[in-house]
C-alpha beads as a LAMMPS data file, in Angstrom:
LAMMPS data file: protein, C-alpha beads

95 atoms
94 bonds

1 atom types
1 bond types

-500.0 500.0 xlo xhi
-500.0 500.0 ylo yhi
-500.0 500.0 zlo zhi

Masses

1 110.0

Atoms # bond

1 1 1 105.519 71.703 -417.656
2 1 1 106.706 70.639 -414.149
3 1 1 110.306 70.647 -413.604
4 1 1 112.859 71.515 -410.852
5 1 1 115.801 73.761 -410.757
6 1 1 118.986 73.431 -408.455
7 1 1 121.975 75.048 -407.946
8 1 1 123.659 76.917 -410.735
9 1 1 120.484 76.539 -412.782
10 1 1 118.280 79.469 -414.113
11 1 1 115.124 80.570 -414.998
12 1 1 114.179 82.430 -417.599
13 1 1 112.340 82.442 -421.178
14 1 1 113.797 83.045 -424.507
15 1 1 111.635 86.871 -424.394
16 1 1 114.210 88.046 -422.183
17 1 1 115.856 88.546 -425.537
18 1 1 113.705 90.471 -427.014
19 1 1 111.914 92.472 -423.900
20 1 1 108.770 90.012 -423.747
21 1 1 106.725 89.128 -421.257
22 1 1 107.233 86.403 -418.965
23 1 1 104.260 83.934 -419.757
24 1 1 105.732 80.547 -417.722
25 1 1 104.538 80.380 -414.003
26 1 1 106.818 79.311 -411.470
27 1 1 106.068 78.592 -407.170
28 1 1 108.586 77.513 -404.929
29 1 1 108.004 74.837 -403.026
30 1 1 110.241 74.757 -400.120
31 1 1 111.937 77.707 -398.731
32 1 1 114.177 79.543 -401.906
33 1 1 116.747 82.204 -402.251
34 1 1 115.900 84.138 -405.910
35 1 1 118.305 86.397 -407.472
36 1 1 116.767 88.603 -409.782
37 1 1 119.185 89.880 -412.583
38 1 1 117.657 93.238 -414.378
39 1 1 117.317 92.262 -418.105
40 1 1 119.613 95.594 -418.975
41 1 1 122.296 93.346 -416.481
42 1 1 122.010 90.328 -418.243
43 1 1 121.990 91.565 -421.668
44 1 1 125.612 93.602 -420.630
45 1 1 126.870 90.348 -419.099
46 1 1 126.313 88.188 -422.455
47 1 1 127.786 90.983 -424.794
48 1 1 130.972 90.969 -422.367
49 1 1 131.491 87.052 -422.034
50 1 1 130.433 85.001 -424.919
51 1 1 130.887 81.470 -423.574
52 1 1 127.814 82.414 -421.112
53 1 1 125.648 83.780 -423.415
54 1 1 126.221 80.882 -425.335
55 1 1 124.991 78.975 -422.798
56 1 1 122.239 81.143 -421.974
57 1 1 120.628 81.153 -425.589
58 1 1 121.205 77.421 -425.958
59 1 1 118.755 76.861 -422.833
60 1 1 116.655 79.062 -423.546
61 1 1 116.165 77.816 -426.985
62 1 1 115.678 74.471 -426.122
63 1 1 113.256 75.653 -423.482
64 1 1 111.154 76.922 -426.204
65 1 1 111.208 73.812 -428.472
66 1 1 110.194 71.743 -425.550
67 1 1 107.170 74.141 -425.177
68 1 1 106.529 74.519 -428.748
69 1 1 106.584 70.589 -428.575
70 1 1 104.258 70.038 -425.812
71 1 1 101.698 72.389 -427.592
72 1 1 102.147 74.556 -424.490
73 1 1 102.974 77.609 -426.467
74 1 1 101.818 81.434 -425.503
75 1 1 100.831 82.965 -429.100
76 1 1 97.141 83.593 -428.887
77 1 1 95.050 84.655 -432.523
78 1 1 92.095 87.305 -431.314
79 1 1 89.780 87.468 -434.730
80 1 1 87.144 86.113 -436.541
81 1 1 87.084 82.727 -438.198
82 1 1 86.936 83.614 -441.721
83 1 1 89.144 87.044 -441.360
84 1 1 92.176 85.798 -443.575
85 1 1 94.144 88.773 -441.714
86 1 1 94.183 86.293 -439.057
87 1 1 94.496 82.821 -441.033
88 1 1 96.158 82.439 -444.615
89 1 1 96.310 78.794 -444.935
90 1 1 98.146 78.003 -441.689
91 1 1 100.769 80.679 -441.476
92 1 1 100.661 83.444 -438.854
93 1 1 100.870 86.647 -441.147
94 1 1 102.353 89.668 -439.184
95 1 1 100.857 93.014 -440.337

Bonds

1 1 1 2
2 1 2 3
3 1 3 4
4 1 4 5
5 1 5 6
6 1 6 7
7 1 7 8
8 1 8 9
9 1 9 10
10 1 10 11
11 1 11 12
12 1 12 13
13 1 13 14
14 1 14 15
15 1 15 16
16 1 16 17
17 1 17 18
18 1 18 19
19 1 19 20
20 1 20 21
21 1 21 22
22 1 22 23
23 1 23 24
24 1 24 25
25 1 25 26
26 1 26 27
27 1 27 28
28 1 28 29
29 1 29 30
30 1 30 31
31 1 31 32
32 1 32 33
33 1 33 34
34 1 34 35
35 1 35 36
36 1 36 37
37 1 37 38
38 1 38 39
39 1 39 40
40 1 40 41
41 1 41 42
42 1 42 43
43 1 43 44
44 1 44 45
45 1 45 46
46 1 46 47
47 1 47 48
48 1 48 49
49 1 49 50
50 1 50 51
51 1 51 52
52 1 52 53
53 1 53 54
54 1 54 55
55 1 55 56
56 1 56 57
57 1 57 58
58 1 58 59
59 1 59 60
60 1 60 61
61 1 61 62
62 1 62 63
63 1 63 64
64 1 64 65
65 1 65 66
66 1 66 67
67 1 67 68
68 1 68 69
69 1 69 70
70 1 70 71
71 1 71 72
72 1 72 73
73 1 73 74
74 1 74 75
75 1 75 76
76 1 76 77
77 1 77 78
78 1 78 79
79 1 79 80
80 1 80 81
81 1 81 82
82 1 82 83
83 1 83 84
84 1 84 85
85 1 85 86
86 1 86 87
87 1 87 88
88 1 88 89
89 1 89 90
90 1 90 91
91 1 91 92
92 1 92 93
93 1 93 94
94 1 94 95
């Protein structure tokens, strides 16, 4: 999903949360300045001051819809057709 970032904007996906991997590529395509926050950092930073990790969760939620939306999500089902560990009637079931 192509889109552009500017000042006081952020990247990041919603498995920051959680400790997921990153699954959304990114390039730069003019010279950039990145600041990396460690997600041990960030996770301190939106226990400490609400109002930003309000913020924070709101995009990243709505990053995910728009994904979700576009049918551009990352979950991936390895198994066979008929295995009904893998299918019940379209629901994911989590062993």
């Amino acid at each position: 999903m192509p889109s552009t970032l500017g000042p006081t904007q952020f990247m990041s996906e919603i498995s920051l949360l959680s400790g997921g991997t990153w699954s959304l590529p990114m390039r730069a395509a003019s010279d950039t300045t990145v600041v990396e926050v460690p997600r041990s950092a960030m996770l301190r930073l939106m226990a400490a001051i609400p109002e930003m990790s309000d913020i924070v969760i709101t995009v990243l939620a709505a990053r995910r819809r728009r994904q979700l939306d576009a049918g551009d999500g990352m979950l991936v089902l390895v198994g066979e057709d008929e295995d009904r560990a893998v299918e019940t009637r379209g629901r994911v079931r989590c062993a």
